[in-house]
KOLMAR-79352 format. One record per residue (C-alpha): residue in three letters; y, z, x. Coordinates in nm, 4 decimals, always signed. Example, Ala and Ser with C-alpha at 12.3 -4.5 7.8 and 13.67 -1.06 7.14 Angstrom:
2
<r ala,<-0.4500,+0.7800,+1.2300>>,
<r ser,<-0.1060,+0.7140,+1.3670>>,
# end
This chain:
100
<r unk,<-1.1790,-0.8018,+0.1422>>,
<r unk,<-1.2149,-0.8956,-0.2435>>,
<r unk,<-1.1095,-0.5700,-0.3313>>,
<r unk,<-0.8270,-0.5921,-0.1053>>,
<r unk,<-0.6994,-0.8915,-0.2366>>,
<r unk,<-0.7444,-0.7571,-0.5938>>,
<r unk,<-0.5271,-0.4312,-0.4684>>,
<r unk,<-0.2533,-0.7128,-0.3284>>,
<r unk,<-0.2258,-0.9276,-0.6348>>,
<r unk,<-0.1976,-0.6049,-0.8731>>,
<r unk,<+0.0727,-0.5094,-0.6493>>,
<r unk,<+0.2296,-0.8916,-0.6793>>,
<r unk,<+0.1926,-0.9104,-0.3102>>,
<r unk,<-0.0972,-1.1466,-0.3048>>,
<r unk,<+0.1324,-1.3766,-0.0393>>,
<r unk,<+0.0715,-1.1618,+0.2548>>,
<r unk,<-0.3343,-1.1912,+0.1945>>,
<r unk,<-0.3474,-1.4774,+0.4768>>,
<r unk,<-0.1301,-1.2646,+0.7290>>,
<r unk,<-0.3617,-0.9922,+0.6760>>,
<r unk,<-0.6476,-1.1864,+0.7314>>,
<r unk,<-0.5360,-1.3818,+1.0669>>,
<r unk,<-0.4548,-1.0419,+1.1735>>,
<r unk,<-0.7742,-0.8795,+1.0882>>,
<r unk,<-0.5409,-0.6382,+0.8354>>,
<r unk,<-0.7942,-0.4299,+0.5858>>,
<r unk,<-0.7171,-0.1342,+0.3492>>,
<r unk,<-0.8300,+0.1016,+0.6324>>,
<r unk,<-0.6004,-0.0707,+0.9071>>,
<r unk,<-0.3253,-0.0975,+0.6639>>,
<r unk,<-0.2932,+0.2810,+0.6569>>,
<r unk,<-0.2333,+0.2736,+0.9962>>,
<r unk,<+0.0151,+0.0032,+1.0245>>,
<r unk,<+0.3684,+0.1172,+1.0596>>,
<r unk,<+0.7071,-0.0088,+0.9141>>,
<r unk,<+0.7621,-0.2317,+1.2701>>,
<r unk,<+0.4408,-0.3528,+1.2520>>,
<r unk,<+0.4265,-0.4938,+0.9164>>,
<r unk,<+0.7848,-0.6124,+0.9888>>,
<r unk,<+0.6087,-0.7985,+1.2702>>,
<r unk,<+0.3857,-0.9665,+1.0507>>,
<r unk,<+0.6647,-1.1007,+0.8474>>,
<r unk,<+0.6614,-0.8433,+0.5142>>,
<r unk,<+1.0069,-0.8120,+0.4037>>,
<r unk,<+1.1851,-0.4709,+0.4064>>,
<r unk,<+1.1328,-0.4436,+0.0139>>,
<r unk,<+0.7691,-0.5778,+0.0609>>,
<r unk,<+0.6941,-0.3019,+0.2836>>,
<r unk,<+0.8465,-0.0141,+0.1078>>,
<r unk,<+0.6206,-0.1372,-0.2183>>,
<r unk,<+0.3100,-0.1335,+0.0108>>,
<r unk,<+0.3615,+0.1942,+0.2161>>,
<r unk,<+0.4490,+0.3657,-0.1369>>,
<r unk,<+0.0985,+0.2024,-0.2635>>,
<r unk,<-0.0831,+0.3242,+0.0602>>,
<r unk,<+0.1019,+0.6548,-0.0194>>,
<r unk,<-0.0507,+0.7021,-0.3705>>,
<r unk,<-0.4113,+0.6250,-0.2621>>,
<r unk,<-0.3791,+0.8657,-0.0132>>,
<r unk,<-0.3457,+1.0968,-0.3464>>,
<r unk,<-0.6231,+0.9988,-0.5471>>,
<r unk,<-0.9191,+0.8664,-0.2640>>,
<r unk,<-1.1630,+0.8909,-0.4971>>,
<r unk,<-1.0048,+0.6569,-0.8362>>,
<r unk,<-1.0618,+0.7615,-1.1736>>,
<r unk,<-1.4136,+0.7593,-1.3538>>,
<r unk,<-1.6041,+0.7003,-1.0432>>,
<r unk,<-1.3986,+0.3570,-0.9965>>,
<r unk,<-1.3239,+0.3559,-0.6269>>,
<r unk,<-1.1482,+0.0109,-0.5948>>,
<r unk,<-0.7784,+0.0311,-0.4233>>,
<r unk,<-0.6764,-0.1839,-0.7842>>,
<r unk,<-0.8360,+0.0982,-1.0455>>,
<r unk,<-0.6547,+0.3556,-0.7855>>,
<r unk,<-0.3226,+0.2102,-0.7698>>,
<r unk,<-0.3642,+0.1843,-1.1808>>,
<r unk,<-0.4324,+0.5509,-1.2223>>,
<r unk,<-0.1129,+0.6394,-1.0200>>,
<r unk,<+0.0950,+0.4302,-1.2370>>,
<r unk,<-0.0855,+0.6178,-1.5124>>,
<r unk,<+0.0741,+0.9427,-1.3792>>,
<r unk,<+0.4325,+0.9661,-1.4565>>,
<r unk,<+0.6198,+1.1411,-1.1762>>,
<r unk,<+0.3356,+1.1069,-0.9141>>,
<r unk,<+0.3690,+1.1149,-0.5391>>,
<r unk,<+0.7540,+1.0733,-0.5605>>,
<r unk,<+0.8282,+1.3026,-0.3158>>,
<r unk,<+0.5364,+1.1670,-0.0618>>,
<r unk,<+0.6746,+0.8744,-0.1077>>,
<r unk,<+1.0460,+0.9128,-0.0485>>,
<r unk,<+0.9780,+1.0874,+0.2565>>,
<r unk,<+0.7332,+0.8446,+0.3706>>,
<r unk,<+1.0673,+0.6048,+0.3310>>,
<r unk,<+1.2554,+0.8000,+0.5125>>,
<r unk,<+0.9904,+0.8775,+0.7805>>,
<r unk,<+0.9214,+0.4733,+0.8117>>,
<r unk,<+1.2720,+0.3533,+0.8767>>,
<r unk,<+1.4900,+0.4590,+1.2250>>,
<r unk,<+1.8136,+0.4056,+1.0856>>,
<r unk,<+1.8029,+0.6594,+0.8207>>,
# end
């Protein structure tokens, strides 16, 4: 969960860590959590568009750089790469919200 928490905060979205917690919310059943349900749990709509595009770009690099698998040193090597996962994640936006 450390590592988790270290992912949030790097993210700025450190305020949710107690939600996720009550709810038993990890990395791995983040990834599986859709827009709804994170609604649910009281993310805002901009909240959850930063954290499915985050969930997005791990999904691109699973293994970190220099043998650094933390979700933090992965979401850092994404920001690292100009122009990565854009279109992933504008479809993923798309994809996660009904009314467009």
């Amino acid at each position: 969960m450390t590592d988790f928490l270290t992912w949030l905060r790097s993210l700025g979205l450190d305020r949710y860590a107690q939600v996720f917690a009550d709810n038993d919310v990890d990395l791995a059943a983040l990834r599986l959590l859709s827009d709804r349900e994170l609604q649910e749990l009281g993310v805002s709509l901009g909240h959850r568009k930063k954290l499915m595009k985050a969930v997005a770009d791990l999904a691109d690099n699973p293994t970190g750089t220099e043998g650094n698998n933390s979700p933090e040193s992965r979401v850092q090597s994404q920001k690292d790469r100009p122009g990565s996962s854009v279109k992933r994640a504008r479809a993923n936006f798309y994809r996660s919200d009904p009314r467009l």
